[in-house]
C-alpha positions as a Markdown table, in Angstrom:
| # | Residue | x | y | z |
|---|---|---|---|---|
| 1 | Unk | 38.1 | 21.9 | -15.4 |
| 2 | Unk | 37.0 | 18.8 | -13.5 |
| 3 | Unk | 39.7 | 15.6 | -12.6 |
| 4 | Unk | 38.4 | 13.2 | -14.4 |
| 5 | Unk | 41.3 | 10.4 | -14.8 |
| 6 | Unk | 38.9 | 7.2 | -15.5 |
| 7 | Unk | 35.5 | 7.1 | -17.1 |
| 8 | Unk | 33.7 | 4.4 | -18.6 |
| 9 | Unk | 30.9 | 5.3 | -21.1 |
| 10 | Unk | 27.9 | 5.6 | -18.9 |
| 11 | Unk | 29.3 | 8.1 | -17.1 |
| 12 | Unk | 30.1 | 10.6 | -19.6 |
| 13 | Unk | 28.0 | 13.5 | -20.6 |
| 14 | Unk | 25.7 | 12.4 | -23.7 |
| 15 | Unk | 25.2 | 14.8 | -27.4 |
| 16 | Unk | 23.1 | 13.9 | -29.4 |
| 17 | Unk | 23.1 | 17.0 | -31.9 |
| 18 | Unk | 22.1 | 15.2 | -35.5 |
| 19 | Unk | 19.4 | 12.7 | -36.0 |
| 20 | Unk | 21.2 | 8.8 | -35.5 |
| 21 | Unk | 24.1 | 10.2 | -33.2 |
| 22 | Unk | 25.1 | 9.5 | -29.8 |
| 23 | Unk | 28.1 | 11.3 | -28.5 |
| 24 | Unk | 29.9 | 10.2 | -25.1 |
| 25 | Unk | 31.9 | 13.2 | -24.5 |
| 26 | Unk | 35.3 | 13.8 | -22.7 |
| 27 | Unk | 36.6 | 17.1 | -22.2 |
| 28 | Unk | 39.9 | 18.0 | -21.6 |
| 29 | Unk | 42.4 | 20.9 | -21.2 |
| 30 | Unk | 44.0 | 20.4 | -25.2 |
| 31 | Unk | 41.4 | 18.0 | -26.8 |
| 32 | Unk | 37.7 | 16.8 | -27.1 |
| 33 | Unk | 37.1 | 13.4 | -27.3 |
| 34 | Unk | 33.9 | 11.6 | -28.6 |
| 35 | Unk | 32.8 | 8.4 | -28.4 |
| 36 | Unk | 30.2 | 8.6 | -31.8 |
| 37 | Unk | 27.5 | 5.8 | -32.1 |
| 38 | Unk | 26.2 | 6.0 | -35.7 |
| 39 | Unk | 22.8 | 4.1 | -36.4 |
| 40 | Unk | 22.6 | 2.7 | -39.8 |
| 41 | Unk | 21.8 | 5.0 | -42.9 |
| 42 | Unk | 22.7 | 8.6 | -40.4 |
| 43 | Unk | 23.7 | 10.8 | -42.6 |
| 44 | Unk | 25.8 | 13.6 | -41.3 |
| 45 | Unk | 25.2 | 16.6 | -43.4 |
| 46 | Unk | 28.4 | 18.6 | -44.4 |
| 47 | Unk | 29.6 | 21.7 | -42.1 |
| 48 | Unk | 32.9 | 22.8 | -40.6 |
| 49 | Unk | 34.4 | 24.1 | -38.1 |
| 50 | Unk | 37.7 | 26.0 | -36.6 |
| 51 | Unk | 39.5 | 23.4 | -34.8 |
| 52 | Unk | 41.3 | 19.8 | -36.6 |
| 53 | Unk | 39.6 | 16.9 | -35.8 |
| 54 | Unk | 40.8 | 13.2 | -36.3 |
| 55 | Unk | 39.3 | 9.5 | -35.4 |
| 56 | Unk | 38.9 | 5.9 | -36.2 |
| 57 | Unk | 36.3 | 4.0 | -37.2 |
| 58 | Unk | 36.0 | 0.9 | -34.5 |
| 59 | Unk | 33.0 | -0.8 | -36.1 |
| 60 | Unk | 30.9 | -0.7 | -39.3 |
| 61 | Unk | 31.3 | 1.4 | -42.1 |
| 62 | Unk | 30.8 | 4.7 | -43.9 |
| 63 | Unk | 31.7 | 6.7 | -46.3 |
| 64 | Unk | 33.0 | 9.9 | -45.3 |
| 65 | Unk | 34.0 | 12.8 | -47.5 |
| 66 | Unk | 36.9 | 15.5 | -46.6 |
| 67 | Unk | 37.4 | 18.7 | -48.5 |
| 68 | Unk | 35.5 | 17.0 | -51.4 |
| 69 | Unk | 37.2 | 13.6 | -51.2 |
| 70 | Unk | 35.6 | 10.6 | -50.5 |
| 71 | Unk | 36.4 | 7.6 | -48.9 |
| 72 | Unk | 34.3 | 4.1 | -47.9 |
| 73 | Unk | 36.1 | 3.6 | -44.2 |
| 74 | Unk | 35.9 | 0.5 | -42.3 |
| 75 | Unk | 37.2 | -0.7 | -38.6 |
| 76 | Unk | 40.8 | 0.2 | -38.0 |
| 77 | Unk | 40.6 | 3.1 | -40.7 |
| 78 | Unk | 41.5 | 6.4 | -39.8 |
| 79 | Unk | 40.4 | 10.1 | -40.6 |
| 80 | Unk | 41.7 | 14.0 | -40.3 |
| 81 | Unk | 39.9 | 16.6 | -41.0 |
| 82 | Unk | 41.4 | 20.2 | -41.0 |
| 83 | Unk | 40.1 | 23.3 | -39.3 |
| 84 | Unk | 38.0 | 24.7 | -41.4 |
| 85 | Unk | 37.4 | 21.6 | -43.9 |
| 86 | Unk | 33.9 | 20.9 | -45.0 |
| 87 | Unk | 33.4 | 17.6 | -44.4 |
| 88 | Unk | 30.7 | 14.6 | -44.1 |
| 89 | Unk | 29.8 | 11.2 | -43.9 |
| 90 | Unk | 26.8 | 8.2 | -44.4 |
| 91 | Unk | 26.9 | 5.5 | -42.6 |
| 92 | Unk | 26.0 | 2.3 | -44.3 |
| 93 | Unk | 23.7 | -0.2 | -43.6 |
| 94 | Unk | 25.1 | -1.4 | -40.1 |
| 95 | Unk | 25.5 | 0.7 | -36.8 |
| 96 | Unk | 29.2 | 2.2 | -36.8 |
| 97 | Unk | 31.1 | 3.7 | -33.8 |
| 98 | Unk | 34.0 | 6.2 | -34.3 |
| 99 | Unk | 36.2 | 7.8 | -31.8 |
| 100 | Unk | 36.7 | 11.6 | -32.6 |
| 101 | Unk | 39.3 | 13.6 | -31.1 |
| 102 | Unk | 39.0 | 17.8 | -31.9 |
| 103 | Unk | 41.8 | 19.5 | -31.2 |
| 104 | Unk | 42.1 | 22.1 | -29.7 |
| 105 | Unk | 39.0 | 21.3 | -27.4 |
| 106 | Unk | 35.5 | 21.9 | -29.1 |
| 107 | Unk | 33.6 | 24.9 | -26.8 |
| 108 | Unk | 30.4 | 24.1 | -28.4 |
| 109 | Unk | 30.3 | 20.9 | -26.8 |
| 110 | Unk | 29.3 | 20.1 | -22.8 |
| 111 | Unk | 32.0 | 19.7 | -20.1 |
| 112 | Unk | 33.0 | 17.0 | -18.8 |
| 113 | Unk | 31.9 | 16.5 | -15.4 |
């Protein structure tokens, strides 16, 4: 795995995997990491997958349901998912940004380089 010790956003590898997401991705040895920009009205459809995730909502809002409970989350608010939850959100009417962390690291995902 690369040494990557300081990145700013532009140089990060980009996802963009559903319709209204943009990903900034770092990888590292134990975790993924995700910067997520959300443009308003994405709706991420429900799925799941074999490693926990977790994050915080740093701007806007959405409503995001875990193992079939919902929640409206707003800046500051935080989130954990457990391997193998179903789980999804909609974004309201502004853009939102959440930072996701997926532990252990995602392989479905780019490296870091």
């Amino acid at each position: 795995m690369p040494r990557l010790y300081f990145a700013s956003p532009r140089d990060l590898p980009v996802v963009r995997s559903v319709e209204g997401m943009t990903r900034r991705l770092v990888q590292t040895e134990h975790a993924t990491i995700a910067i997520t920009d959300l443009e308003p009205k994405t709706v991420i459809d429900t799925h799941k997958h074999q490693v926990e995730q977790s994050g915080v909502v740093v701007k806007g809002s959405l409503v995001y349901v875990i193992a079939g409970e919902q929640r409206i989350l707003r800046p500051g608010d935080t989130y954990r998912v457990p391997a193998g939850a179903s789980h999804g959100a909609r974004v309201f009417e502004e853009a939102a940004r959440v930072i996701d962390v997926w532990a252990p690291p995602r392989d479905d995902l780019p490296k870091t380089t």
